[in-house]
KESE-98677 format. One line per 10 residues: number of its first residue (from 1); their letters; for each residue x, y, z of C-alpha. Coordinates in steps of 0.5 Angstrom, whole numbers, plus 500, padded with zeros to 3 digits. Example, Ala and Ser with C-alpha at 12.3 -4.5 7.8 and 13.67 -1.06 7.14 Angstrom:
<nodes>
1 = AS = 525,491,516; 527,498,514
</nodes>
This chain:
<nodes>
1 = XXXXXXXXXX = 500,500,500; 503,507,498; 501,514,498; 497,518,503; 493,513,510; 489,520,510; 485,517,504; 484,511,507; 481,513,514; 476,517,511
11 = XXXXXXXXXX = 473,511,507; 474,506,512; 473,509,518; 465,510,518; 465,503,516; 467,500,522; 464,507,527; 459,502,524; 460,496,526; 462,499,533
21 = XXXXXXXXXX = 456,502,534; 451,496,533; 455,492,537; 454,498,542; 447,500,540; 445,493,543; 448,494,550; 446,503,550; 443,507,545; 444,512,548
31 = XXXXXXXXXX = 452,512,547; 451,509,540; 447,515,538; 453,519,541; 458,515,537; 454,515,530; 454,523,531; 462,523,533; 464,520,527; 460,524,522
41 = XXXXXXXXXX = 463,530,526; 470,528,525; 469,525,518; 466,533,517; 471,536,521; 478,532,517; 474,534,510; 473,542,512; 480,541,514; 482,538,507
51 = XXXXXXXXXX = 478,544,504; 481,549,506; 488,547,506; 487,543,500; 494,545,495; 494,540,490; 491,532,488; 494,527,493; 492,519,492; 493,512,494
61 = XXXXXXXXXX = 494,506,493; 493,499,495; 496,494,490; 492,486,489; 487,489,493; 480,485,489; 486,483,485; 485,490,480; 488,494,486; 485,499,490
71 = XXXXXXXXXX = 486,507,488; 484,513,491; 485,520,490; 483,527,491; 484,533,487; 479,539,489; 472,536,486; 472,531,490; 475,534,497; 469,538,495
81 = XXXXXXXXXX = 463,533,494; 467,529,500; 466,536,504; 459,535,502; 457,528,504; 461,529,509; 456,535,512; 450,532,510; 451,525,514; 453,529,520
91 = XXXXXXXXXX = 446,534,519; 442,528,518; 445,525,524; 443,530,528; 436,530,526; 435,523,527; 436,521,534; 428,526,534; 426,523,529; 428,516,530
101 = XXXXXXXXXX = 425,517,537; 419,512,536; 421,508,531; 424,501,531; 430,498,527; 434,503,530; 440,499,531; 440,496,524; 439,503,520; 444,506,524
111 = XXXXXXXXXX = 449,501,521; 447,501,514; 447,509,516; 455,509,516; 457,503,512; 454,508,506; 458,514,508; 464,510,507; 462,507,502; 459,514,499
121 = XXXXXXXXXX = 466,518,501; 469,512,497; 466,513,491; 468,521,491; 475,519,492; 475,514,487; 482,514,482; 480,509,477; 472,506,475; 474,498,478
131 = XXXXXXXXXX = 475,502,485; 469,507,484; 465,501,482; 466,496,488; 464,501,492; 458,504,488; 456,497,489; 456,497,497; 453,504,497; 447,500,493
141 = XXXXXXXXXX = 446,495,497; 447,498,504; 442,504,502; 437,498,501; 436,497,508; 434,505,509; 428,504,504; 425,498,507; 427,500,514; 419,500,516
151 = XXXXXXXXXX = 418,492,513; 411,494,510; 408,493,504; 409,500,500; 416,499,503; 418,493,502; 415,494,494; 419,500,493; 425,497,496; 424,491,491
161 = XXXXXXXXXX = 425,496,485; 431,501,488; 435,494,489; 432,491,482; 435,498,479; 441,498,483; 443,491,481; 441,492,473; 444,498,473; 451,495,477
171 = XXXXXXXXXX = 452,489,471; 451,493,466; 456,498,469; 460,492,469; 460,490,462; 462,497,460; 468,496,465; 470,490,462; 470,493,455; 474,499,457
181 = XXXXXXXXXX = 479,495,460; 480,490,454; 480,496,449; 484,500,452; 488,497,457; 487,501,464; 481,504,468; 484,509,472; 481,516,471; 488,519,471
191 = XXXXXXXXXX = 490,515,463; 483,514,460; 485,521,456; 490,518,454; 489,511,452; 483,512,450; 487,514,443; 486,507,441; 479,507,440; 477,514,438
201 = XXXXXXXXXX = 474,512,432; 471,506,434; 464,506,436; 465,500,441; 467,508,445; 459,509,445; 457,502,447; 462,503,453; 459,510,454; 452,507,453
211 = XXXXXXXXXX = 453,501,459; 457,506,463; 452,512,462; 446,507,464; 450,504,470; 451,511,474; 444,514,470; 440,508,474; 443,511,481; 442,519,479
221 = XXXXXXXXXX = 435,517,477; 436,519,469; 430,517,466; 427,512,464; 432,509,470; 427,514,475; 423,509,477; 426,507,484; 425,515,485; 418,517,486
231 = XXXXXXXXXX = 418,510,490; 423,509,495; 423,517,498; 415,517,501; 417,510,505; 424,511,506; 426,515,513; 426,522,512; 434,522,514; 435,517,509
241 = XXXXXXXXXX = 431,521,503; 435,527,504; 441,523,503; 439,519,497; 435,525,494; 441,530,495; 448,526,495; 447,518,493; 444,521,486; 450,525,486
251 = XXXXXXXXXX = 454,519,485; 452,517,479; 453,524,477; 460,523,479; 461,516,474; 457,521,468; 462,526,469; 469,521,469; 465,518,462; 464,525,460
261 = XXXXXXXXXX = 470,529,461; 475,522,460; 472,517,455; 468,521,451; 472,529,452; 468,534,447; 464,529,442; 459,532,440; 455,525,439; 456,523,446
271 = XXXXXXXXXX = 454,531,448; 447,531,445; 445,524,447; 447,527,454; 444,533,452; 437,530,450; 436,525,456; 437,530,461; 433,535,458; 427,529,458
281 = XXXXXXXXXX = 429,528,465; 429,535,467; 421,536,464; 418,531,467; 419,531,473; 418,538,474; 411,536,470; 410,531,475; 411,534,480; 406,539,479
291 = XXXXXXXXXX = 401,533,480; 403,531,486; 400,531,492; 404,528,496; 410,532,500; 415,528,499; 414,525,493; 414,532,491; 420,533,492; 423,526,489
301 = XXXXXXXXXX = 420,528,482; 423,535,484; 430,531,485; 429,527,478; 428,534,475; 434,538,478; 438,532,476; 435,532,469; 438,540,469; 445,537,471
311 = XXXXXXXXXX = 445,533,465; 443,539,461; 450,542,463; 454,535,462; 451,534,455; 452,542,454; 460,541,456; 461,536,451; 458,540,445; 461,547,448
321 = XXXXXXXXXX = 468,544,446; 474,547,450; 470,553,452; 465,550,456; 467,554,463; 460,557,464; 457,549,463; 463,546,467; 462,552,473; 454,551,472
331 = XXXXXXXXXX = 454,544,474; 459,543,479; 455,549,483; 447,545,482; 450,539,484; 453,543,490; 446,547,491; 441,542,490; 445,538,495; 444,543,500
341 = XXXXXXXXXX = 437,545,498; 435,538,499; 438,537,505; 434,542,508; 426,541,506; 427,532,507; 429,534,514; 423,539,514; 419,534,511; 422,529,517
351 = XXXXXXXXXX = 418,534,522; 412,533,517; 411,525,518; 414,525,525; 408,530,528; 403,528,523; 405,521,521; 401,524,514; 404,526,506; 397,528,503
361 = XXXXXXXXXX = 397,536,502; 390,536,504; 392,532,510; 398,536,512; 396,544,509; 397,548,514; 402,545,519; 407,551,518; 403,556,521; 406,558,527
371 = XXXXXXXXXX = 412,555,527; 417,562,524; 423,557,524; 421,552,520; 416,557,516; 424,561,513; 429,555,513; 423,552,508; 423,559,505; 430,559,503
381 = XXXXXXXXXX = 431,553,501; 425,554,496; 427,560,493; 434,557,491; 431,551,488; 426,555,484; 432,560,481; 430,566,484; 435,572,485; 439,572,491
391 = XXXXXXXXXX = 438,565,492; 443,560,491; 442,556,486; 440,562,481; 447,562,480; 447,556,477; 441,556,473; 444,562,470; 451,559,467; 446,553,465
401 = XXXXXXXXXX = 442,557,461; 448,562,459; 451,555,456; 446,554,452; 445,561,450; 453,561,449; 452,555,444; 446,557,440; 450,564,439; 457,560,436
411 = XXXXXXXXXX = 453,555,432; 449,561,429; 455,565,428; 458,559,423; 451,559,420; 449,553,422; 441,552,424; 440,553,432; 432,551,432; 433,545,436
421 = XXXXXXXXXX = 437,548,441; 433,554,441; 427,549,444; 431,546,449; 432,553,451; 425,554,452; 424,547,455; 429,549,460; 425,555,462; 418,551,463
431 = XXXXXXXXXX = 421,547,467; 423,552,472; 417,555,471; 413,549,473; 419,549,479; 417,555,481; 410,552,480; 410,546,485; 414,549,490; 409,554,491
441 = XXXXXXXXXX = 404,549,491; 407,546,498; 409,552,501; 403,555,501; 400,549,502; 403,548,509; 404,554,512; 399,559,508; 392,555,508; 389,552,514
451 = XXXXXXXXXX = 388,545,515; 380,544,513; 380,537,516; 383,538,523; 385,546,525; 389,543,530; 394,542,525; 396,548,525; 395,550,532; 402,553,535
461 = XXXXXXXXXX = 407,549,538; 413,551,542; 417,545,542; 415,541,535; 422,540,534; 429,539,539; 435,543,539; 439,539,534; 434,538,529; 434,545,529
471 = XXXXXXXXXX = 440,546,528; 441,541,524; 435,544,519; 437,552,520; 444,551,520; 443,547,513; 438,553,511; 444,558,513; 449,555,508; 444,556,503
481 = XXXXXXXXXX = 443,562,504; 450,566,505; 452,561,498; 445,565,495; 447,573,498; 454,572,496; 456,568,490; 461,572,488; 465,570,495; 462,563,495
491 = XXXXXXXXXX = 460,560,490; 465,562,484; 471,559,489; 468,552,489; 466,553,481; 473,554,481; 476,549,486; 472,543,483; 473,545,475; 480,542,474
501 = XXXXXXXXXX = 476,535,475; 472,537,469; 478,540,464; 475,546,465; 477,554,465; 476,560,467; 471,564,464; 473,569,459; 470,575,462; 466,575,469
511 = XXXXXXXXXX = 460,573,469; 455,579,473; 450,574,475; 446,580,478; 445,584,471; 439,585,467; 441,579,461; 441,574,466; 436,576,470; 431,576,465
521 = XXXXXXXXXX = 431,569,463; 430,568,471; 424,573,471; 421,569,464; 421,563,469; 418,566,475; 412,569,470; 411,562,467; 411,559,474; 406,563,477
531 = XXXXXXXXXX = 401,563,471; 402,555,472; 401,555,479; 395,560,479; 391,556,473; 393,549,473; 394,548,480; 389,553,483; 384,552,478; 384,544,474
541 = XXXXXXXXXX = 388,541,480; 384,542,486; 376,541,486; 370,543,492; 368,537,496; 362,535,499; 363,542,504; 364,546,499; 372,547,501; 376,547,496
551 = XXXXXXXXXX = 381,540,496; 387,537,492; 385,532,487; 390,527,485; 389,528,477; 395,524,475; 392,517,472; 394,511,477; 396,507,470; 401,512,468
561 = XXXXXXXXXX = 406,509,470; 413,507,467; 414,501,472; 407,497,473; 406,499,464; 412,497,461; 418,494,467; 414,489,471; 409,486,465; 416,486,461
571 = XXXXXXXXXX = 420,483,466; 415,479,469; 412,477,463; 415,477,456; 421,476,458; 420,470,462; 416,467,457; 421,468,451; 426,465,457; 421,459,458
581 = XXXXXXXXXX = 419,457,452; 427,457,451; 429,453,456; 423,448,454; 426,447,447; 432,445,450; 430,441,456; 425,438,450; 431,437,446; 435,433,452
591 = XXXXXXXXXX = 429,428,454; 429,425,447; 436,425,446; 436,421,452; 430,418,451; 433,415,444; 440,413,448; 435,408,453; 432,405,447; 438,403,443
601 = XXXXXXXXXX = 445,404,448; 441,401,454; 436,396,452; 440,389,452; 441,392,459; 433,392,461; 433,384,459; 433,379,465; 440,376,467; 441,369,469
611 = XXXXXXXXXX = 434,368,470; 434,371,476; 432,379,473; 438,381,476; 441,388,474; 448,389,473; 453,394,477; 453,399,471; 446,399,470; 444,401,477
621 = XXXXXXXXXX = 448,407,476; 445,408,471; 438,408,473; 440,412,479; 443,417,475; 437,418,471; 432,419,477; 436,424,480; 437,428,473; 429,427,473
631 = XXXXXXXXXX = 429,430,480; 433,435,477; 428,436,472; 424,441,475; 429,446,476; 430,445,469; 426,451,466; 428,455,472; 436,455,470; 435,454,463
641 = XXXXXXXXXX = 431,461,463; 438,465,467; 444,461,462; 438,464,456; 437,471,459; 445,472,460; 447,467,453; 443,472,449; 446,479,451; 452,476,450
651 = XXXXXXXXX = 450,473,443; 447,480,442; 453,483,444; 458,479,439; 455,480,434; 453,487,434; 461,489,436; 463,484,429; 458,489,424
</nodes>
């Protein structure tokens, strides 16, 4: 093992803070609870440290490790997204002892807690894909117990299809890996630039890049792999969702970038195909979540759109070439601000459920009032997300928008048609609009309106929520706050820490964030926000009830979705049917190859011997052999159906790598 320990500790160290705390926890709760806040401090504390004396990229290396070798390494983006993790565990981890405080399976989700810390921190300071992918798989599988923490039955479902992601997405990572490998000869990050010379005429470079995308795209919740998101969020905890929400996405973020920014550096092809899936995400869940009338659920679909504006600054880098700073900067800084962002309303969430045990607005509708804390940490975190001015992810949005604007000014310049980027521009500010419009619609619904169906939801209340949870939300609503009022102190120096990962550069010019030309694609979508919230939701999406009070509906069809529409009934369905009907050709082909061997091989066998009808030692065997492979027979089918899936993906593979 050679290079800086550091590296190490940082990703080993919650993992076995983890299995010292459930040994702990089944003796004191008390002292586990003390210890699990004890290692996120520390684990934030060493990451604020290395932050701020951070000078140059360090690494490390464990040579055999899994064979390959484990490498690590941090250069200024990934010390920040460790700073990030690192700061949104220790929050959760003070709102959580509350917010636990009548649930069960504690000890459990406590230990899962901080073996995916570890694992999490391992995928941000990974130094090649082998090791980003072994510990992107424990990150998976130890975040599955946070899903199904409650053991009930939308839990338990909501688990099945988070783990049914994970893992698809995770096998087809791996053949990407595999194919990378055998291409190019190395899957550290530091070479794949280089040697990726050998392929860059090759379209195997797409299909590597396809695997790849679609392996980290199931995590950050890309669509069509979203499907996991809305699901998982309003059963998980509400500790849990804010760090799937707000920083596990962001690990299949980080793998996007490595493909993007290493692989497939400045193609064009690939920056459209990003581009394109991106904005699709981005869309629909904004419009979904305009339907949605459940909190969290809301805010998941809010999460699978937000990601979606990332991807638009990842596709955009690509096509924008080597003058990609506004791209590069906007989206470091969204995923920055839509991890905070997160952070603080899935907590405030958190004190929804635990007072409440309710996520239906109609249910919930005036909880906040009364409650002033809540009420401004809320509010900040809203207007950050929906790009207001002076909030912190306004900045972002804003060189997001301005690379688009950048790009279809270049392709103009040199005569090109600009139409279809053009479209994307106005996609992009719809889907902010409908941002703006869905969090209104929460906002008002929890702090402005009164509950209808029982006034004492609203009712004032001193003690709603301890003294670490409100420290943990309104410290976490402050940062968003300072990174908002002062971007030019704040946010420009994480962009440029962190844009060296990206191969970015400085801009050209400054960037006057606060100047009418970019102010004004902020106001176009505040306007169409407004209008969306004032018609569609006020007017179509909510009905009088049998009182006369007006009520939000569900108007989103139940049928219309992508899981229970196509991904159960084809993986359910078609595919083991096609699977079937194979494996019964096959295991129909072998009985009668046996059958015929019988008759013709082994017949003078079945005859009587020395009139006694004795059979020979051989025979016997023989016919022991054939009732154990007829007790087999019935799982036959079974085996034949896995061997034919993987059989043809492979075949599928092989023939279009020889086209």
């Amino acid at each position: 093992m050679i290079g800086n320990y550091s590296l190490l500790f940082l990703v080993f160290f919650p993992m076995f803070g983890a299995i010292l705390c459930y040994v702990v926890g089944k003796k004191n709760k008390e002292i586990r609870d003390l210890l699990v806040l004890g290692i996120t401090v520390i684990e934030f504390l060493i990451f604020l440290l290395l932050f701020v004396s951070y000078r140059t990229m360090v690494s490390f290396e464990w040579r055999g490790f899994c064979y390959a070798g484990l490498y690590l390494s941090m250069d200024g983006f990934q010390v920040l997204y460790g700073l990030i993790a690192s700061f949104m565990w220790m929050m959760t981890a003070f709102s959580a002892k509350s917010y636990f405080s009548h649930s069960r399976n504690r000890n459990r989700f406590y230990f899962f807690y901080l073996l995916t810390l570890g694992a999490t921190i391992g995928v941000f300071l990974s130094g090649d894909l082998f090791t980003t992918f072994i510990f992107f798989e424990i990150m998976s599988f130890a975040s599955y117990p946070w899903v199904a923490n409650s053991e009930k039955e939308d839990a338990m479902r909501a688990a099945e299809t988070y783990l049914f992601v994970a893992v698809i997405g995770g096998l087809v990572l791996l053949l990407g890996l595999f194919l990378l490998y055998d291409r190019i000869g190395t899957l550290r990050t530091d070479q794949i630039i280089a040697q990726s010379e050998r392929i860059a005429k090759d379209p195997i470079r797409y299909v590597i890049g396809g695997c790849m995308l679609f392996g980290f795209g199931a995590k950050a919740g890309m669509f069509p792999l979203h499907i996991w998101l809305p699901k998982a969020h309003p059963v998980a905890p509400s500790p849990a969702s804010a760090l799937l929400s707000g920083i596990l996405t962001k690990s299949g973020i980080f793998g996007i970038l490595v493909v993007s920014s290493r692989l497939l550096l400045y193609d064009e092809l690939w920056g459209n195909i990003v581009l394109f899936l991106g904005v699709i995400t981005m869309f629909l869940g904004a419009l979904l979540g305009v339907f949605s009338n459940d909190l969290k659920r809301t805010l998941a679909l809010s999460s699978m759109s937000q990601i979606g504006f990332i991807l638009l600054g990842i596709g955009m880098q690509s096509l924008l070439g080597t003058h990609n700073a506004l791209a590069v900067r906007g989206t470091i800084l969204h995923m920055v601000n839509h991890s905070l962002i997160k952070l603080t309303l899935f907590m405030i969430s958190g004190i929804v459920v635990a007072k409440l045990h309710k996520l239906n607005l109609n249910d919930i509708r005036g909880f906040g009032r009364g409650k002033p804390v809540l009420l401004v940490s809320f509010l900040i975190g809203a207007v950050s997300l929906m790009g207001i001015p002076l909030g912190g992810a306004y900045v972002s949005k804003t060189l997001l928008h301005e690379s688009i604007v950048e790009y279809i000014v270049e392709l103009e310049e040199h005569g090109h048609s600009a139409v279809y980027y053009q479209s994307i521009e106005w996609i992009f500010l719809v889907a902010g609009g409908l941002t703006i419009a869905y969090m209104l619609k929460l906002f008002i619904a929890i702090f402005i309106e009164k509950n209808i169906q029982d006034p004492k939801v609203g009712q004032r209340e001193k003690h709603y929520m301890d003294k670490k949870t409100t420290f943990a939300i309104g410290g976490s609503a402050l940062v968003i706050l300072v990174l908002g009022l002062f971007p030019y102190v704040t946010q420009d120096k994480i962009a440029t820490m962190g844009q060296g990962f990206l191969f970015g550069t400085p801009p050209a010019h400054a960037v006057h964030y606060f100047a009418f030309v970019n102010v004004k694609g902020a106001l176009i979508s505040i306007t169409i926000g407004v209008l969306t919230y004032l018609i569609v939701v006020r007017g179509l999406l909510m009905r009088k009830n049998e009182n006369g009070e007006k009520v939000y509906i569900q108007a989103w069809p139940e049928w219309l979705d992508l899981e229970n529409l196509v991904y159960r009934p084809l993986l359910l369905g078609v595919l083991p049917y096609i699977g079937g009907l194979f494996a019964r050709i096959v295991s129909a082909s072998t009985d009668v190859i046996l059958h015929r061997l019988d008759e013709t091989l082994f017949l003078p066998m079945k005859k009587p011997m020395d009139g006694q009808n004795k059979r020979n030692r051989f025979k016997e065997a023989y016919y022991s052999f054939i009732n154990q492979f007829e007790a087999v027979g019935s799982r036959l089918s079974f085996n034949l159906l896995m061997f034919s899936i993987g059989f043809a993906i492979t075949i599928c593979f092989l023939v279009f790598d020889r086209l």
